[in-house]
N, C-alpha and C positions, 0 to 999 in steps of 0.2 A: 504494500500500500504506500502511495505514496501523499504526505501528509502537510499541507500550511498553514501560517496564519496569514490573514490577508487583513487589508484594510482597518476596522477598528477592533483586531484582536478575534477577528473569524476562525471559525475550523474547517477547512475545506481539504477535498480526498481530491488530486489532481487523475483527469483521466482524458489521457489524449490532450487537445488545444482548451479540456474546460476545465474549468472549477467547479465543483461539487460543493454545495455550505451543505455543513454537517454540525453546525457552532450546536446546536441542544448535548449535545455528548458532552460538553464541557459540564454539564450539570452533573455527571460521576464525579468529580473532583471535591474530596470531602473540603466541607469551611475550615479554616486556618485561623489561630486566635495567634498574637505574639507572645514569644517568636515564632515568626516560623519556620517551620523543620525545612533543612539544609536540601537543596535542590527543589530545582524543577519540577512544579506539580501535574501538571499534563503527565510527562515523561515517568514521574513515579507512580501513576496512574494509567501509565498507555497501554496497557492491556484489556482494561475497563472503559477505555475511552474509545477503543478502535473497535471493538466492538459491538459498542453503541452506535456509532458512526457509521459500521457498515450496513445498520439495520437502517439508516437514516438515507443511506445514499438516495435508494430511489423513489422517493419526494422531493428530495434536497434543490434548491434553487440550482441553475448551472450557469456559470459564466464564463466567458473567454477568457484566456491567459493575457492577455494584454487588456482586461476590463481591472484589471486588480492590482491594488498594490501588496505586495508580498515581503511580509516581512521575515526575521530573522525568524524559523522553526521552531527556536527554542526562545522562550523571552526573561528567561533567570539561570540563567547557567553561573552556579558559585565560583567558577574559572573556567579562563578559555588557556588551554594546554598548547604550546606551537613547541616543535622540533627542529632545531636547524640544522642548514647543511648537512642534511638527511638524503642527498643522493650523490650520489661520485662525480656528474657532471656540476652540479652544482658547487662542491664543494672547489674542482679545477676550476669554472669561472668565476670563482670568489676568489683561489688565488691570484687569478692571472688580470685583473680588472680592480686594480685600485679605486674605483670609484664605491667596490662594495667592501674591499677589505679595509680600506682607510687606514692603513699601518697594522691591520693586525697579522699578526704571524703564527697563529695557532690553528687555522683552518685545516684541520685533518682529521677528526671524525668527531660522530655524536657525542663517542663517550669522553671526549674533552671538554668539550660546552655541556653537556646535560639539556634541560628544559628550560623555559622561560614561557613566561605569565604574559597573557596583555589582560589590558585593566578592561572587564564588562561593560563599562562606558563607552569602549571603540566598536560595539557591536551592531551592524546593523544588515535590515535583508538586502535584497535586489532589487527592493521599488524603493529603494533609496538611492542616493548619489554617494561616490565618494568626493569627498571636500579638504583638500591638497593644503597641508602647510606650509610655511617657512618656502613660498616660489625663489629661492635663491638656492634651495638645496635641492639634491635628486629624489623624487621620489620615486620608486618600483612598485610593481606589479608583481603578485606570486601568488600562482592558483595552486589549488593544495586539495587534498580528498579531506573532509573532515570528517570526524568520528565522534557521534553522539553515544553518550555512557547512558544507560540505562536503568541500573541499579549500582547502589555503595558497593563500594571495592578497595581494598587494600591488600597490597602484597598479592596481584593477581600471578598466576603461570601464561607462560604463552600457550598452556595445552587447553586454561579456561580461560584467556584473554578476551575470546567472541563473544562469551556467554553474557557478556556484560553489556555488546552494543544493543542500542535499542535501534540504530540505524544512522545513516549515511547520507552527507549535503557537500555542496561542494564550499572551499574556503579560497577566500583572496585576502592573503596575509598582504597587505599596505604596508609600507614600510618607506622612512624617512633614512637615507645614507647618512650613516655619521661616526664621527668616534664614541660616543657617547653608550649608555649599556643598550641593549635591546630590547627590555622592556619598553624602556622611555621612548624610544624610537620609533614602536611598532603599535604603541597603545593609545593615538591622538583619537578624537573622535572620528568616526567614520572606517576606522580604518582595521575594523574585523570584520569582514563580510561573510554572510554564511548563508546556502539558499540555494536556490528558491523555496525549497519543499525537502522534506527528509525522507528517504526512502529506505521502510523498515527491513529490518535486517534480516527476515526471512527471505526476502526479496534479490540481497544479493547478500549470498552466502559464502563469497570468495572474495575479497575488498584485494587481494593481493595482487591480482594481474587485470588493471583499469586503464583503458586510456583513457590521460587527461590531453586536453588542446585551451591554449588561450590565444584571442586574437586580437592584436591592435589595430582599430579603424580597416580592419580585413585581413591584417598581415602576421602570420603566424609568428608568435613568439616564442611558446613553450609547448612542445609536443613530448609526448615521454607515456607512460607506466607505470604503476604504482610496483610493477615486479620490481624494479629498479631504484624501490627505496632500499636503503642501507639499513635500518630498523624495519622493519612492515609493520603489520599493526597488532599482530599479536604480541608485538616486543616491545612495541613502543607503550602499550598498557601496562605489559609490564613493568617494561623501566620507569613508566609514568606513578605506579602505585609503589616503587620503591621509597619515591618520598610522600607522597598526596594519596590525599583521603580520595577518591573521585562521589562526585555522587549522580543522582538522573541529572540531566540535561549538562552536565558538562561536556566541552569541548574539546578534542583534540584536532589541531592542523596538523598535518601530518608529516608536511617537509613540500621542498619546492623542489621540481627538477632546474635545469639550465635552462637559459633565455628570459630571464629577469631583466627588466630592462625601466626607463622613465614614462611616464605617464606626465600629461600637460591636461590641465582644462581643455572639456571638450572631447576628450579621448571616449571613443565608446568599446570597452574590454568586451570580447565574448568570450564566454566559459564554457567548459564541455567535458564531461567527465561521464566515459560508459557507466550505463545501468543508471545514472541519476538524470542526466538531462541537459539541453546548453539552454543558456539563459545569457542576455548582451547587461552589463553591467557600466552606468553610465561616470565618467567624471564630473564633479558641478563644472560651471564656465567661469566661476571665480571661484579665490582660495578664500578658505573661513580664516 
């Protein structure tokens, strides 16, 4: 199934070029007094909700995919997880391109860097813009498979790493060049995109061998694999739950392959990533 929010906080079951509203399913989601419990209520419910949903399909209102704005999937994720330099070309044109490595000299695998955070604030869908800071510095582009968690987890195996996705959206980790750490860099507003829709994980039950495609204004920049990340994703749960709690609707990005490149206002990205879907992801025409 594949699952959004749209507009003002909707639930719709995507099928084909429509939209399905499915929002009364939201009503399975027990009431919350503070605080409230850690994740994602949809997502620690989605098995209750998809349910409901699909008894609701066929009455449900239908709209076109371009009638709706589509937000981020998930709308409380307690952290968004990103990997870096998670694929072998990526990691060579981080070397070889001063403009991404900025002096650094440690570019040579994951388990040198570990994880890093962006702040929940930088999250938004595809019927959104991204809105470009600091136009004196580079900003990139980096499509990424993201990986929606399910249920809490700590100290996952890569043998039960799966058992925990609740399913699969694509991600355009945003990123400001600089010397500066990567959180800070990666975490501006706008600049965690996740979307259009999540496609539950029974649906695709191999995330290991995907092609992703990203396109600037038509011209291909990142074409690649997810076989050809360096962690895949039962390891990166793992290594992910070495330090972090994870809970529902947390995030992981997964890593970028090569051909990361600037984005200018105006820029219209396509994304594309088998089994999820392509979707064009716009830049505003000024910087915030």
């Amino acid at each position: 199934m594949k699952l959004c929010r749209y507009n003002d906080n909707r639930l719709g079951i995507v099928e084909g070029n429509e939209v399905i509203d499915v929002t009364p399913a939201l009503d399975l989601i027990p009431p919350m007094r503070y605080p409230a419990p850690m994740g994602d209520q949809l997502i620690a419910n989605l098995a209750a909700v998809r349910a409901k949903a699909g008894g609701l399909k066929a009455g449900g209102q239908r709209l076109p995919l371009d009638a709706v704005k589509f937000l981020p999937p998930v709308g409380n994720p307690t952290k968004i997880v990103n990997a870096p330099i998670n694929y072998d070309d990526h990691i060579a044109e981080s070397k070889a391109d001063a403009g991404i490595a900025h002096g650094r000299t440690n570019i040579t695998h994951i388990s040198d860097w570990g994880l890093f955070l962006k702040a929940n604030s930088a999250l938004i869908g595809f019927g959104d813009e991204v809105k470009l800071r600091f136009p004196d510095r580079r900003n990139d582009h980096e499509l990424e498979l993201a990986v929606i968690i399910g249920k809490t987890c700590h100290k996952a195996t890569q043998a039960d790493a799966l058992s925990y996705v609740a399913g699969y959206s694509m991600g355009l980790d945003m990123t400001i060049r600089g010397k500066q750490q990567t959180c800070w860099r990666k975490s501006v507003d706008t600049y965690a995109v996740c979307g259009p829709w999540m496609v539950t994980a029974d649906e695709l039950p191999d995330p290991t061998a995907l092609d992703l495609v990203l396109k600037v204004n038509g011209e291909v920049r990142q074409n690649s694999n997810t076989k050809f990340l360096v962690y895949n994703i039962p390891r990166l749960i793992e290594y992910a739950t070495e330090m972090y709690t994870l809970h529902p609707g947390d995030i992981i990005f997964s890593g970028t392959p090569a051909g990361v490149g600037p984005v200018v206002p105006g820029d219209v990205m396509s994304c594309y990533i088998q089994g999820i879907g392509e979707r064009e992801m716009r830049v505003a025409k000024e910087y915030a």
